[in-house]
C-alpha positions, -999 to +999 in steps of 0.1 A: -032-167+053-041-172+090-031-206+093-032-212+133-069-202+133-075-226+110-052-252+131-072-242+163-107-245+147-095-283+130-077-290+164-110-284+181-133-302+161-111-333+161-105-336+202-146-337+198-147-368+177-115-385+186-133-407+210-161-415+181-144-420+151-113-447+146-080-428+132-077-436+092-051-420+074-054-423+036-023-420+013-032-387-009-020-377-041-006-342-049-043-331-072-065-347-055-082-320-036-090-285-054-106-255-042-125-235-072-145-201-072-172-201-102-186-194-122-173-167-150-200-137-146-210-109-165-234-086-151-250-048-161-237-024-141-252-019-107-263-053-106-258-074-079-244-112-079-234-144-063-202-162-068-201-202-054-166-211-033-163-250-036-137-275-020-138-307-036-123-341-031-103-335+002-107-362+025-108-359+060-111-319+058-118-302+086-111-266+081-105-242+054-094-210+044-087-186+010-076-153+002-086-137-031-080-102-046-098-087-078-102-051-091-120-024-072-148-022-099-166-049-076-173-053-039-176-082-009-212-073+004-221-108+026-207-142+026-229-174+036-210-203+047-211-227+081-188-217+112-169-188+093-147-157+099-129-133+085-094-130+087-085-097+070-101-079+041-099-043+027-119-026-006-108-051-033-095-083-006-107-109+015-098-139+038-124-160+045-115-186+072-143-216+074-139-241+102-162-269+084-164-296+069-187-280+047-169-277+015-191-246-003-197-213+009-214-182-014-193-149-021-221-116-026-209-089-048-222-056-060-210-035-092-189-003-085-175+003-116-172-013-154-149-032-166-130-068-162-115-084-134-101-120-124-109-131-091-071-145-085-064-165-054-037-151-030-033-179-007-055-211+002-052-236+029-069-270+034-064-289+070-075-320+081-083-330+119-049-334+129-039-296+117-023-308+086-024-289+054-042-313+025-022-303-010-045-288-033-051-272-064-072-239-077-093-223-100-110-190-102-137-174-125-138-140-141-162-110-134-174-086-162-194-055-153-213-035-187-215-001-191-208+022-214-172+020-212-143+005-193-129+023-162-091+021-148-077+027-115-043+050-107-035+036-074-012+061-055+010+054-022+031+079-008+061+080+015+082+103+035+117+088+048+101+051+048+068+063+064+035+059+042+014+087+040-019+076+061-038+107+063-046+121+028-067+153+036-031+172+019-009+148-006+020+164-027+005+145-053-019+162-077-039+145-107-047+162-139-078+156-150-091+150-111-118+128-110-136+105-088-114+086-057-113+062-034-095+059-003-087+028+014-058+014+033-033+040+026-038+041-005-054+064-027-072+055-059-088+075-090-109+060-111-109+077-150-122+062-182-103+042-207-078+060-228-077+090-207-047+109-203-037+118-169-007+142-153+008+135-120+028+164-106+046+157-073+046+191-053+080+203-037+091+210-010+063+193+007+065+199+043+099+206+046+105+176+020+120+169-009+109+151-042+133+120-043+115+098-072+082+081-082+079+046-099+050+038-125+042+004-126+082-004-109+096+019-141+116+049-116+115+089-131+127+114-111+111+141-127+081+155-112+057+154-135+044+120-152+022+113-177+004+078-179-029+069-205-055+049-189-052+016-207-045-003-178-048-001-137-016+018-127+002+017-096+020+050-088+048+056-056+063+086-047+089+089-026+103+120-008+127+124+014+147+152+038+176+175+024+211+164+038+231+190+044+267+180+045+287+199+072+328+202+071+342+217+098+381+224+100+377+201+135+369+169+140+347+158+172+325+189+167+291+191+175+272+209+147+230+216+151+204+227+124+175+233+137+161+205+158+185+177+143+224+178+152+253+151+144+290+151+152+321+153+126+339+127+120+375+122+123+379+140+087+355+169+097+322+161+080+288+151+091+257+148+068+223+160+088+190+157+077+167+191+079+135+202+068+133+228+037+137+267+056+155+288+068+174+276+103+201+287+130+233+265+127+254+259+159+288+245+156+303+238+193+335+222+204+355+228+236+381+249+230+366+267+205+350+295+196+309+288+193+299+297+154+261+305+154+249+314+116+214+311+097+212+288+070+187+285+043+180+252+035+165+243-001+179+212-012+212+193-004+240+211+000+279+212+011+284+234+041+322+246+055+324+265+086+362+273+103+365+271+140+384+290+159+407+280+190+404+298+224+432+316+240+418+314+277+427+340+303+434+315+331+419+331+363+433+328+400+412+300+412+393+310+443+368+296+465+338+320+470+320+296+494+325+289+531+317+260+557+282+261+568+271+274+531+243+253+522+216+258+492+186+247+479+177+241+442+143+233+426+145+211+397+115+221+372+107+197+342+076+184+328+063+170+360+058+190+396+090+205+410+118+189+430+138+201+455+171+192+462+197+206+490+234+211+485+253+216+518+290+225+523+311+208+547+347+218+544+370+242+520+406+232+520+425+252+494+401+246+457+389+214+474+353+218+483+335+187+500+304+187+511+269+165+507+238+167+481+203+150+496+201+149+454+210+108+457+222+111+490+256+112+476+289+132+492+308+151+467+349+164+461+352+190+442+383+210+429+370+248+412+406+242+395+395+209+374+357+210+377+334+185+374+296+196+394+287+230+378+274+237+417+309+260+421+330+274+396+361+304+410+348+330+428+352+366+407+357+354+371+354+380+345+343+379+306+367+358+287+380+337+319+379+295+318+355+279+339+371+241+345+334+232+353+323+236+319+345+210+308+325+179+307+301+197+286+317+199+252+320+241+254+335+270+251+344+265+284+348+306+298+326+331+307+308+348+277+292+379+294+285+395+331+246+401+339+224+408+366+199+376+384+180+386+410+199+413+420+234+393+420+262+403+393+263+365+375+285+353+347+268+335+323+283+307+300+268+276+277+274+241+272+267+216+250+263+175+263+241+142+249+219+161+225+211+193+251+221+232+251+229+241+288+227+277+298+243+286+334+240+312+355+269+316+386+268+343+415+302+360+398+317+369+438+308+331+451+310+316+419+277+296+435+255+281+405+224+304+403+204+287+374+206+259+349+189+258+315+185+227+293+170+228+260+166+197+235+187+201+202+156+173+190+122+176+193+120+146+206+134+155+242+119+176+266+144+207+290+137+220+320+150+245+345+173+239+374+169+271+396+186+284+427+154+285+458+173+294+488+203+298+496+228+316+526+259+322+509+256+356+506+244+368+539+277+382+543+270+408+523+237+421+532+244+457+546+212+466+569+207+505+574+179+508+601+166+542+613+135+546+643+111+573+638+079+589+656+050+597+638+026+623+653+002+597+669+032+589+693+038+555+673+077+545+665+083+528+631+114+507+624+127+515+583+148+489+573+171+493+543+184+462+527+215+466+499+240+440+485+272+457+496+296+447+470+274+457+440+254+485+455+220+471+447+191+470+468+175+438+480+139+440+469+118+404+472+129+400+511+105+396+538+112+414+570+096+407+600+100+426+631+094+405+666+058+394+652+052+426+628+056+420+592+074+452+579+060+466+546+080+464+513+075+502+504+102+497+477+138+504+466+154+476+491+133+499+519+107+478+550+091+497+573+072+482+606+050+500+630+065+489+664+038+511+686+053+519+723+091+519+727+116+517+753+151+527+755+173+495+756+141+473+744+158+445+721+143+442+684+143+403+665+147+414+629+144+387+606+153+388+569+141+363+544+147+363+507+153+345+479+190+347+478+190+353+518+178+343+554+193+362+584+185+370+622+198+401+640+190+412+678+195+450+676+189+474+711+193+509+710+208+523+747+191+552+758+224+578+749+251+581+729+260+588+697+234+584+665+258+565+644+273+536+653+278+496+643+263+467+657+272+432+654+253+411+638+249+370+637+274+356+614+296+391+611+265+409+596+275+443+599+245+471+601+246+509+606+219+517+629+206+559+623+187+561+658+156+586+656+133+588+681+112+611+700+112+585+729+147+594+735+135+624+748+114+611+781+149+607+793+158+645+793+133+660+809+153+679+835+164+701+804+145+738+805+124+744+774+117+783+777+086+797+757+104+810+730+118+781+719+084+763+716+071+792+701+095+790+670+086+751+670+052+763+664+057+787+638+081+762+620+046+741+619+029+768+598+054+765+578+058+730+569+030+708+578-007+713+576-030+731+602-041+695+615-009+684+617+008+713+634-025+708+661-015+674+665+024+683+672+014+710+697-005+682+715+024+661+720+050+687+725+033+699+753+033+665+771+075+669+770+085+693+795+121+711+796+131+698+761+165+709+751+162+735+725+168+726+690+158+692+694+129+691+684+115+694+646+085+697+623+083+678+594+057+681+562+041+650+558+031+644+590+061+632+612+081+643+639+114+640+640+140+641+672+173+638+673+194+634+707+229+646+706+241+643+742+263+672+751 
């Protein structure tokens, strides 16, 4: 019953004639008014009809309104009545809403199906022009449709954990004989003959769910299989439900996760969690503790006991890896674009680390000892060793195993925290956070990545091997070698650029860069930039001396510089080179390089008079290689 449209619609009509019409109120008795539906029908099948909606005897009615239900075996096809609307209706209801003071209106059916039905008033409402209801009473009519024989309905609604089954393409519900249906508002009805007998077998599990009952006509079975005779309409529910499985764990206040649902024990150890029928990986997590990570087969509800075990941690000397000046930058990836954040470190006092984040604009204290941002943990932890960062997220709070990220040794733990699995990643010699991982224990939530971009904390310990060379064209080449000193590894995803030459990535931590013409003493700008690293060196080779030596870099970089270069040579020119010596330069050609080459080396050893003897060599390949060893 829509009762404030039919308040608006008499409010309406009354402001229009309140100016007209002098106010009369008229003392009413309780049976005066009545609102009937007639008159009792019987009709062939397939016929069509016309049922009269009257309102009689209500004075100073303005408005009025009535919602009737009958069986399915008829249908609502058109209603004719002044200044009407419909409220609500579905297969086998209406609400008609007329605002009038026209007391009739007509009903149009058509025949669907045999049999008797009542046409039974749910509500009715009668206002007059002030919005009050007028008391009334009501009478209806009945509706018989011939045929050959009498037809039932078996109306069926299912549930799953309170929620009604709207779409019904799949239903765990199957009918025995099937027969004609009809679907309408959720609910799904069959339509069989008198007397039939019919079978309804609930399927299980159903989506990972579980047969919990079904009522008949509000009589509950829990067996899945009913049997009803069509003497009647029936109305059939079927609930179903989850399996609980019921966790005890020999530790309160731990968090325990099956598949995508997860609950914490109680005080006494147990928690009851709700998971689909299958097969799933069970997590049990509780700092301190050993991490218990099983598969469990769920069919049904169940009992569940699972035995933690207490950590012995190997407490580590607590070091700072990180320096003032060390600053990094972190993209954030989640469901939207990336973020980038900046972490900056301002002073190291003992395990005190202070410093700034541009993530909130906010100035941080941290102590590695006690923990609290994962952006530090103690430099050099190994397998088995506490990490006080891990603390705050309900862990096994050590490091579980040592492997390699982008080239760095890192020590790898996971947390638990508010209905997320963390995964981290930390530079093991700076104890610098490389990369966070969060994954939802629900469906419902959405991870994302937290991933080390750029970062300086590690220039200290780039080694950079450079060696000059002179290819037969007269051009000089800077190789550039990159390695991580303390693991041995070669830096591969850096980009090396030589004043304004880009060097080539050739591979294997190696960057080569055609420099052209040369000069003893010229200075070279090297610049390295990676992922885990960003440095500038000035390097200049003097025109003698020794091959090897060590040049210092910005910051204490430290790189062994292998000087090669025919260049070096221009310089000694005073030297005799007698025709002997060039000759076994030559033949040494025919040996090791190819007839164009050798051609080519002739050329330019001829424009180098009085070279010292033995300085000069031949390489296959192409190159020529000269090596100054002042005497």
């Amino acid at each position: 019953m829509n009762r404030s449209v039919l308040a608006s619609f008499a409010l309406l009509f009354s402001f229009s004639t309140v100016l007209l019409i002098p106010l009369c109120i008229h003392a009413v008795t309780a049976n005066e008014a009545d609102i009937g539906i007639s008159p009792d029908t019987a009709v062939q099948s397939g016929a069509d009809f016309v049922l009269n909606v009257t309102v009689n005897n209500a004075s100073e009615m303005h408005a009025w309104d009535i919602d009737i239900k009958f069986r399915k075996i008829i249908k609502i096809t058109n209603v004719v009545a002044a200044s009407w609307v419909v409220s609500d209706y579905s297969y086998n209801y209406y609400e008609l809403a007329v605002n009038s003071t026209v007391a009739a209106a007509e009903l149009h059916f058509t025949t669907v199906y045999n049999g008797t039905t009542q046409i039974d008033f749910l509500d009715s409402t009668i206002l007059d022009s002030e919005g009050n209801e007028i008391p009334h009473t009501r009478s209806s009519c009945s509706v018989t449709v011939l045929g050959d024989s009498e037809q039932y309905f078996l109306n069926m609604h299912v549930s799953f954990s309170g929620y009604e089954l709207r779409e019904w393409g799949l239903s765990p519900l199957s009918v025995a004989p099937d027969t004609s249906r009809i679907y309408d508002n959720g609910t799904m009805t069959y339509v069989y003959d008198g007397c039939t007998n019919v079978t309804i077998q609930a399927a299980e599990p159903w989506d990972g769910y579980i047969h919990q009952y079904t009522t008949v006509d509000n009589a509950t079975c829990t067996t899945k299989a009913i049997h009803v005779t069509m003497d009647s309409d029936h109305e059939v529910s079927a609930f179903f439900r989850l399996p609980v499985l019921t966790v005890h764990t020999t530790e309160p206040d731990t968090e325990v996760q099956i598949g995508f649902n997860s609950g914490v024990t109680n005080s006494s150890g147990y928690v009851a969690i709700e998971s689909p029928v299958g097969n799933w990986t069970l997590k049990a997590a509780k700092w301190g503790y050993c991490d218990v990570i099983q598969n469990t087969a769920v069919t049904g509800d169940g009992v569940l006991d699972i035995h933690m075990n207490k950590i012995s941690y190997d407490y580590a000397p607590q070091a700072v890896g990180v320096r003032n000046g060390t600053w990094m930058t972190y993209e954030w990836m989640s469901f939207v674009a990336p973020l980038y954040y900046n972490v900056t470190v301002e002073n190291v006092a003992g395990t005190v680390i202070s410093g700034y984040s541009d993530f909130g604009a906010d100035h941080f204290l941290l102590d590695i000892s006690t923990g609290s941002e994962p952006w530090f943990i103690p430099a050099n932890l190994a397998v088995g060793q506490f990490i006080p960062s891990l603390v705050p997220f309900n862990s096994t709070a050590y490091v579980q195993d040592v492997v390699y990220w982008h080239a760095r040794k890192a020590v790898r733990a996971t947390g638990y925290d508010h209905g997320y699995v963390y995964t981290f990643y930390w530079d093991q010699r700076t104890g610098v956070l490389l990369e966070k991982q969060s994954a939802p224990l629900s469906r419902r939530l959405g991870g994302g990545v937290t991933r080390l971009a750029r970062t300086n904390a590690f220039d200290d310990d780039l080694t950079c091997r450079t060696e000059l060379k002179t290819t037969v064209s007269n051009e000089t080449t800077l190789e550039i070698n990159l390695m991580y000193e303390s693991y041995g590894i070669p830096v591969e995803d850096a980009f090396v650029t030589v004043g304004t030459k880009r060097a080539e990535n050739v591979g294997n931590g190696k960057y080569v860069a055609v420099l052209g013409e040369w000069e003893p003493n010229a200075t070279l700008h090297v610049h390295i930039e990676g992922l885990l690293v960003m440095k500038d060196l000035d390097v200049s080779f003097p025109a003698g001396g020794n091959t090897d030596f060590t040049l210092a870099l910005v910051a204490g970089l430290a790189a062994v510089i292998v000087i090669a270069s025919a260049a070096f040579l221009k310089k000694h020119r005073k030297t005799k080179q007698s025709t002997q010596t060039i000759a076994s330069l030559m033949g040494q050609a025919d040996n090791e390089a190819k007839p164009m080459v050798r051609r080519k080396a002739a050329l330019l050893i001829s424009k180098w008079h009085n070279i010292p003897e033995g300085l000069l060599h031949i390489r296959s390949g192409g190159t020529v290689k000269c090596q100054f060893f002042p005497k």
